[in-house]
N, C-alpha and C positions, 0 to 999 in steps of 0.2 A: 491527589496527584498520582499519577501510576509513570510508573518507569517502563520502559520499550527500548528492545534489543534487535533489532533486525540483522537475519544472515543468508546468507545463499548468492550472492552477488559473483561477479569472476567474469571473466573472459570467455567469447560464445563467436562464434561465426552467424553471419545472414543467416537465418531460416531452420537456424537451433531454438531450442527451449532451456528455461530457467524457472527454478520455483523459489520465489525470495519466501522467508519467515520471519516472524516478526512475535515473539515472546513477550509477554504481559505482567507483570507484579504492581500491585501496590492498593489495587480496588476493586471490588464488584465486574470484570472486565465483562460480562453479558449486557451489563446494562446499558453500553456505552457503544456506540457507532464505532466503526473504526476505518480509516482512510490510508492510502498509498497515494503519495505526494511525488515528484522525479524534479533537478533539477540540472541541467544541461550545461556543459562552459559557456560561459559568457551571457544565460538566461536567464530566466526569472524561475522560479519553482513554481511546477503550476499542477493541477489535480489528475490524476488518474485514475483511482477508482473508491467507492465507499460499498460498507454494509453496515446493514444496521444491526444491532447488540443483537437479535435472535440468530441474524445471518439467513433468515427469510426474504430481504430485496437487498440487492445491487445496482448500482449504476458506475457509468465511464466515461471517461471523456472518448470522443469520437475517436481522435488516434489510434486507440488501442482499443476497442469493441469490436467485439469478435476473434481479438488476437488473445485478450489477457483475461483472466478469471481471480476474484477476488473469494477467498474463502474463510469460512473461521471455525475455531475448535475450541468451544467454550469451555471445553472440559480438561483443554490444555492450556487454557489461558492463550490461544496463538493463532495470530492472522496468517495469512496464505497469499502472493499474487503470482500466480501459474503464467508464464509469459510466454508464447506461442510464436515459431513466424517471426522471429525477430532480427527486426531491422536497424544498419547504424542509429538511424535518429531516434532509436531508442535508450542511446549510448547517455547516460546520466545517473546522478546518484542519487537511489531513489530510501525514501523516509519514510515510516509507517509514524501515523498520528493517530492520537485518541479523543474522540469527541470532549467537549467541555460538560456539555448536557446528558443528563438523561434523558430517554426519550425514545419506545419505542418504533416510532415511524421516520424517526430523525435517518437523516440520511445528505448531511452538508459535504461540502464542496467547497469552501471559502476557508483560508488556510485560519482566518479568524478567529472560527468555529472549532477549532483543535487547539486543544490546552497543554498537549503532552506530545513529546515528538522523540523520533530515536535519531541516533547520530549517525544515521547513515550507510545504505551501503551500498558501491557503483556496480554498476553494469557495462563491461563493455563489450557494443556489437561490431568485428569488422568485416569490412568487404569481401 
């Protein structure tokens, strides 16, 4: 099990930037994928972005490609999602997860597939 602390969240206007963090203890954290999850009032939590344990490939959900950048610092134990461009409907509270698996090419999507989650933290964009 690893524990996960995300911070950087706050209050932004349209077409500001934010860099959320997301802090790691408990396991091997290279070995493991790590993902940025967001989930909206009244919506479902759904995927944003992943990398896998080296931090060699990324992927994103279409909303945010090209806006958001997902990073990691193995040597700090700590995820990165660099938010660009930001727009209200970005407005949600967003969660760093930790893959269940080992696996270097792993690179999930599916809130399934994350065994470790942080408690949170919001974003909000206004008008």
């Amino acid at each position: 099990q690893v524990q996960l602390v995300e911070s950087g969240g706050g209050l932004v206007q349209a077409g500001d930037s934010l860099r959320l963090s997301c802090a790691a203890s408990g396991r091997t954290f290279s070995r493991y994928a790590m993902g940025w999850f967001r989930q909206a009032p009244g919506k479902e939590r759904e995927f944003v972005a992943v990398i896998t344990g080296s931090g060699g490939s990324t992927d994103y959900a279409i909303s945010v490609k090209g806006r958001f950048t997902i990073s990691r610092d193995n040597a700090k134990n700590t995820v990165y999602l660099q938010m660009n461009s930001l727009k209200p409907e970005d407005t949600a509270v967003y969660y760093c997860a930790a893959d269940r698996y080992i696996g270097v090419y792993r690179k999930p999507k599916s809130e399934a597939d994350f065994g470790s989650w942080g408690q949170g933290t919001q974003v909000t964009v206004s008008s």
